[in-house]
N, C-alpha and C positions, 0 to 999 in steps of 0.2 A: 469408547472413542479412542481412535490410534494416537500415536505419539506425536506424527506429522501434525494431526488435526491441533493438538493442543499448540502447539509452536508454529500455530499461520503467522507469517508475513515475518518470521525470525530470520529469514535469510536473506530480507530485502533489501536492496544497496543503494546509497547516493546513486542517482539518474535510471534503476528501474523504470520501466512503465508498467503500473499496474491497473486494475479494470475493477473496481466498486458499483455493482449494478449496472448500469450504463453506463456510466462514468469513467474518465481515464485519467488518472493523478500520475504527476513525477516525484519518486521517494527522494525526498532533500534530505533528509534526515531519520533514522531505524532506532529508536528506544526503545525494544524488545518488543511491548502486544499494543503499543504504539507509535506516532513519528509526525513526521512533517511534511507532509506532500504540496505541491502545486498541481491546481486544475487543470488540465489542460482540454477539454469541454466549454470551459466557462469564462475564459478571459482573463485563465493566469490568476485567480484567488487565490494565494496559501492558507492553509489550515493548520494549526499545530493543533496535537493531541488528540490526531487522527486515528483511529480504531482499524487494525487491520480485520477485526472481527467485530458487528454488530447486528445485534438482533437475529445470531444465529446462520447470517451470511458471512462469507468469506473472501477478502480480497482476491483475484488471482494475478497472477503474473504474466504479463502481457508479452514483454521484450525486455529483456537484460541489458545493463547501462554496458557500452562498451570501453576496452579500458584503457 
């Protein structure tokens, strides 16, 4: 496994948009191999202690927060 693979979503910032399966969250907050995102799919949910890696999938990076 590469070094990038093990450090997914470590470089993800306040207002990312990233892409979990179908799903498109805004990163609110980056705790290393997890964070705090808002739904944005679903009606604005937040989730803490969101996994940027589960079951083997991997979040990706959709569009970077501008600064």
């Amino acid at each position: 496994m590469s070094e990038a693979k093990l450090d997914v979503g470590s470089d993800f910032r306040k207002g990312d948009v990233i892409r979990f399966a179908e799903d498109h969250y805004e990163v609110l907050d980056n705790g290393g191999s997890s964070g705090t995102v808002k739904a944005l799919d679903d009606g604005g949910v937040m989730l803490s202690g969101f996994r940027w890696r589960f079951y083997g999938e991997d979040c990706v990076m959709v569009r970077r927060a501008t600064a």
